[in-house]
C-alpha positions in Angstrom: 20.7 2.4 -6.2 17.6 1.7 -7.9 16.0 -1.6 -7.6 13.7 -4.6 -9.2 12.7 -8.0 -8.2 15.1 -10.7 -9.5 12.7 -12.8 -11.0 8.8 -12.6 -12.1 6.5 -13.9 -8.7 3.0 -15.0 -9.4 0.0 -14.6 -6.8 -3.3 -16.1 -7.8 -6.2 -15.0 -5.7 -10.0 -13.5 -5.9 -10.8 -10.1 -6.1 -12.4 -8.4 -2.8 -14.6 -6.2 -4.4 -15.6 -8.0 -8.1 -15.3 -11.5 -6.2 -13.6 -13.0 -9.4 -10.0 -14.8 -9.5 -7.3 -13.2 -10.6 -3.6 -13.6 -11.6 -1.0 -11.1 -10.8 2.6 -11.6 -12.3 5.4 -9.2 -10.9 7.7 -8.9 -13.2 11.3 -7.7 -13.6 11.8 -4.0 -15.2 14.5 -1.5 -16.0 15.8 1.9 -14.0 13.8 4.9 -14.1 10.6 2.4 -15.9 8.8 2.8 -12.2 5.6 0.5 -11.2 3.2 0.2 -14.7 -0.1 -2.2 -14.4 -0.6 -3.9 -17.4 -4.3 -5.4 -17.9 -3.4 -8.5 -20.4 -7.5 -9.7 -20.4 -7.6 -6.1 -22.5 -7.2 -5.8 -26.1 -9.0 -2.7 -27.7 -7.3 -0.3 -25.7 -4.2 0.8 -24.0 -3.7 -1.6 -21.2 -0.9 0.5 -19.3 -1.9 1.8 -16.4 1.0 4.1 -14.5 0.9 3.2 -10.3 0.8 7.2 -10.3 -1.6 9.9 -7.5 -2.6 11.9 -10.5 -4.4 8.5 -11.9 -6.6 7.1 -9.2 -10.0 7.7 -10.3 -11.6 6.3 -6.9 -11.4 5.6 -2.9 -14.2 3.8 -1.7 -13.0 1.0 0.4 -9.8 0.8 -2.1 -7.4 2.5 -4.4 -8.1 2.3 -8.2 -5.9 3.9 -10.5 -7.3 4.4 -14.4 -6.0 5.1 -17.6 -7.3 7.5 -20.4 -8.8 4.7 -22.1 -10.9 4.3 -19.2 -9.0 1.1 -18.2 -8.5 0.1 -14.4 -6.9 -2.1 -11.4 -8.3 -1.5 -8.0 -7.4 -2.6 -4.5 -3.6 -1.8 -5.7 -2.4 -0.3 -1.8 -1.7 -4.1 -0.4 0.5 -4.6 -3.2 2.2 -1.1 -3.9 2.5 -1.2 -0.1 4.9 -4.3 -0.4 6.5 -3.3 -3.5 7.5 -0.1 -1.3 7.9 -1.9 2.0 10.4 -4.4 0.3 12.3 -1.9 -1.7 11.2 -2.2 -4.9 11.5 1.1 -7.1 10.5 -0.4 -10.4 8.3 -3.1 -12.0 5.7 -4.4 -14.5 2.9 -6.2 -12.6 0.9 -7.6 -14.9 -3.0 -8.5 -14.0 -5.6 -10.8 -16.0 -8.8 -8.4 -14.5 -9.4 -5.7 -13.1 -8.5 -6.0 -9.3 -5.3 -7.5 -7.5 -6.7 -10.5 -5.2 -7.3 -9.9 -1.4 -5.2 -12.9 -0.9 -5.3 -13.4 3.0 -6.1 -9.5 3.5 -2.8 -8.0 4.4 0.7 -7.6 2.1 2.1 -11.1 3.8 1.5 -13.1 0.7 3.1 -10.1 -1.4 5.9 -9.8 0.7 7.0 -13.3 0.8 6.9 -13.6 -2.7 9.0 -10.8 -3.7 11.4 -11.6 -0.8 11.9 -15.4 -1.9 12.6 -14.1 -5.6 15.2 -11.7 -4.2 15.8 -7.7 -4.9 18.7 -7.0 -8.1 20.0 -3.5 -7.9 20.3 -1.2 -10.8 22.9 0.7 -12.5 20.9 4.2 -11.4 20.9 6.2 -7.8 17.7 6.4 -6.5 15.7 9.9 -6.4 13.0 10.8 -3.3 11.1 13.9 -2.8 11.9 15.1 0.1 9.1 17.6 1.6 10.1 20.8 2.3 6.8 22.1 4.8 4.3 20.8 6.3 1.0 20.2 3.9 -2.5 19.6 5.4 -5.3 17.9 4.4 -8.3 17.8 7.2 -12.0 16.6 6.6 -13.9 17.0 10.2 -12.3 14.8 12.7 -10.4 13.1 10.4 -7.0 14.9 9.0 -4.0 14.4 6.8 0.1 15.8 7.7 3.3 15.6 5.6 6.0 17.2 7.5 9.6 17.5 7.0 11.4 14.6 8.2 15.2 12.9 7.2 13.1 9.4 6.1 9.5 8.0 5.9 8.1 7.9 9.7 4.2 7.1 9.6 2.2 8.1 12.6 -1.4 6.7 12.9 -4.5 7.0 15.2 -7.8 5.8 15.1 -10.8 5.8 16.9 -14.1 2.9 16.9 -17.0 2.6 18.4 -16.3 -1.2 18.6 -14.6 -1.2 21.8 -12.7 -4.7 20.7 -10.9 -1.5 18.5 -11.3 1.2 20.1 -8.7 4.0 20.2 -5.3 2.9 19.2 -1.8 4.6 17.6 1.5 3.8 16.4 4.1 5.4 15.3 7.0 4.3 13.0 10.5 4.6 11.3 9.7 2.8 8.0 13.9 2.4 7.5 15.6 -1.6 8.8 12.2 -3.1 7.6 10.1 -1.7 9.6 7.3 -2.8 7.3 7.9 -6.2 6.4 8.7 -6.8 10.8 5.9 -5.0 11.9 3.3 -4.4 9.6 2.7 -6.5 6.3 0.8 -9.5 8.3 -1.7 -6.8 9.4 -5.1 -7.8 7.7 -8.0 -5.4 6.4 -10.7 -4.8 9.0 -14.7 -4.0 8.8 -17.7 -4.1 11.4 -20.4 -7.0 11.2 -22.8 -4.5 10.9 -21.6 -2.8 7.6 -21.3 -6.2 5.7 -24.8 -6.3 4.9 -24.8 -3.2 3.7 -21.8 -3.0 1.6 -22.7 -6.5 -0.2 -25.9 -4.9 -1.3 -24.5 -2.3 -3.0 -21.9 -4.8 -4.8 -19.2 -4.3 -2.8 -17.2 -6.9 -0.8 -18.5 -10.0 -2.7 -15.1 -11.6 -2.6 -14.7 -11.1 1.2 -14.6 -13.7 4.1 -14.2 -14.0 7.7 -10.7 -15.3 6.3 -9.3 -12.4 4.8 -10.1 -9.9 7.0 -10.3 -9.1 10.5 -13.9 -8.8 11.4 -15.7 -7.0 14.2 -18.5 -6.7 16.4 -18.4 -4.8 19.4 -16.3 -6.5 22.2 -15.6 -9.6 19.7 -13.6 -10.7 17.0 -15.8 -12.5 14.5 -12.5 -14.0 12.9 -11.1 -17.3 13.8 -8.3 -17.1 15.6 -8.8 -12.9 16.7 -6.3 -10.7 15.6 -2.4 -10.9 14.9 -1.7 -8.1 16.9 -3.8 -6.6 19.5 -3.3 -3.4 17.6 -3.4 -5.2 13.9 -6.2 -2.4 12.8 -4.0 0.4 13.1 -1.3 -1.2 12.1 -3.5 -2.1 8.8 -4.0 1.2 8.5 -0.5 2.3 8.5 0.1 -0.6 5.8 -2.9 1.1 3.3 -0.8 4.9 4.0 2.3 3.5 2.8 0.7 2.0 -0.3 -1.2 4.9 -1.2 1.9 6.7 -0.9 3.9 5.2 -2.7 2.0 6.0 -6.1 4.1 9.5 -5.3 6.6 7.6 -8.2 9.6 7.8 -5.4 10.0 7.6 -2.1 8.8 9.9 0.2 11.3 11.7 2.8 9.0 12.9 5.4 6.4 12.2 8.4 3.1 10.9 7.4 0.7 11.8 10.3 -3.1 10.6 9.9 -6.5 10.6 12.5 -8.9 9.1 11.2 -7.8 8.8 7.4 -8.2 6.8 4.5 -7.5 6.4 1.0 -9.1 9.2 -0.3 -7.5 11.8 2.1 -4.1 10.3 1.3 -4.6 10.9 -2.7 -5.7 14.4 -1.4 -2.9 15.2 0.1 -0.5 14.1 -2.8 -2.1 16.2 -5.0 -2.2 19.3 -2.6 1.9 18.5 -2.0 2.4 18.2 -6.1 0.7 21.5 -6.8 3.2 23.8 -4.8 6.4 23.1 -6.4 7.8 24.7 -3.4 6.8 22.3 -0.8 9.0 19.4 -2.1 12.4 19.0 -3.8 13.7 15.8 -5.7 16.8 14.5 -4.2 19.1 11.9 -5.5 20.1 9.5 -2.5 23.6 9.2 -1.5 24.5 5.5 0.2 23.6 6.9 3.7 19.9 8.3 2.8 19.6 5.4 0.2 20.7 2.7 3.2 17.3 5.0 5.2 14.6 4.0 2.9 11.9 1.6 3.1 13.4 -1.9 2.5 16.8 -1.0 2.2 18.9 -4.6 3.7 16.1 -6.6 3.2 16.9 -9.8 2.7 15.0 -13.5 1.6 15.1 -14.9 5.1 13.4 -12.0 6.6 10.3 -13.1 5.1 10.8 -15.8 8.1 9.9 -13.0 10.4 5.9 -12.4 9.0 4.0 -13.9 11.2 1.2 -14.7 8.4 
């Protein structure tokens, strides 16, 4: 069945990009209602913004999504991502600017909160799009894959010239938790050498050596090194999920990226939702449901995040 949080969770944090403090309220919603932004600092224009592909307007270092009022939320993936990863199918999350907080730099803080409030199931099966052949997205080196597959698997690789990175993969069965287990506490990651830069154009203001895993070379800048010794790829698997979940549904298939980020993600959403032949939409019997990201979740397995 269809799901929603039990109860409205507030996370108060500052923005990575803008650097300004936010509040996000995850609230509550009906069947079928889906994830809706709702900017309540706006009130000229429409404040609704639907957590759709077909509405992020840009991928630099985040995922914004827009409205036709020209109204916007970026940095959404660490959120959607725990939405997803904890089984959430529908909610209102409403924000007082116009980016969700970095909050320690992975979904941990999301996840925990949504898990303590507890998932309610709705009177409505849930329906997935299941992909019928494989769709391609490939820019250079780095590439894009949805294949057909019974549940969500994501399969990852990356490759650094920071040899404290390096080359590193993982591959995963997103069904029993797999995301809130093994990769919500994964933090966002960036070279020493690019901070500089990025903070001169106006980017990365609200960024620390505390909410992120920073590089340089053979060493971790961060205090305390990384949570896992592959936490960046793991990271990246965490932004895939969250940039695919503004799909509207779950996704039955296997996500395979090299190299990728949010941009080619959104790329290959849209090339999948303009051949109405490559995907179907299914409605989920108990078994397929009982397959899908979050699916038995319960509160005290927010004891297992290691953030």
């Amino acid at each position: 069945m269809q799901t929603t949080i039990k109860s409205t969770v507030v996370f108060t944090g500052t923005g990575l990009h803008t650097g300004r403090t936010v509040r996000v309220s995850v609230q509550p919603a009906s069947a079928e209602y889906g994830i809706w932004f709702r900017r309540t600092d706006i009130k000229d224009r429409d404040p609704l913004i639907p957590a759709k592909w077909d509405r992020v307007s840009n991928t630099e270092l985040n995922t914004k999504i827009s409205n036709d009022d020209g109204v916007c939320v970026a940095t959404i993936e660490h959120l959607m991502a725990a939405l997803a990863g904890c089984g959430v199918h529908n909610a209102l999350v409403e924000i007082n600017g116009p980016e969700v907080p970095l909050l320690d730099g992975s979904s941990a803080p999301f996840v925990a909160g949504i898990l303590a409030r507890g998932i309610r199931k709705l009177d409505m099966p849930v329906r997935a799009i299941r992909v019928l052949r494989p769709i391609h997205v490939q820019q250079g080196d780095a590439m894009v894959t949805l294949m057909p597959a019974d549940e969500l698997k994501i399969d990852f690789k990356i490759d650094f010239a920071d040899s404290v990175i390096g080359r590193q993969e993982k591959s995963l069965n997103m069904a029993n938790g797999a995301f809130v287990h093994e990769l919500c506490d994964s933090r966002t990651f960036c070279r020493k050498a690019d901070i500089d830069q990025m903070r001169q154009r106006g980017l990365i203001v609200g960024g620390s050596v505390s909410s992120a895993v920073v590089v340089d070379g053979e060493k971790v800048v961060t205090p305390g090194g990384m949570r896992h010794h592959d936490e960046p790829v793991r990271h990246k698997m965490l932004d895939a999920l969250g940039d695919l979940t503004l799909a509207g549904a779950p996704i039955l298939a296997r996500y395979v990226g090299h190299r990728a980020g949010h941009a080619m993600t959104n790329q290959l959403l849209r090339a999948l939702f303009a051949d109405p032949t490559a995907f179907e939409m299914v409605e989920c019997d108990a078994a397929l449901a009982a397959r899908l990201p979050g699916a038995g979740l319960k509160g005290t397995d927010a004891a297992t995040i290691a953030a």
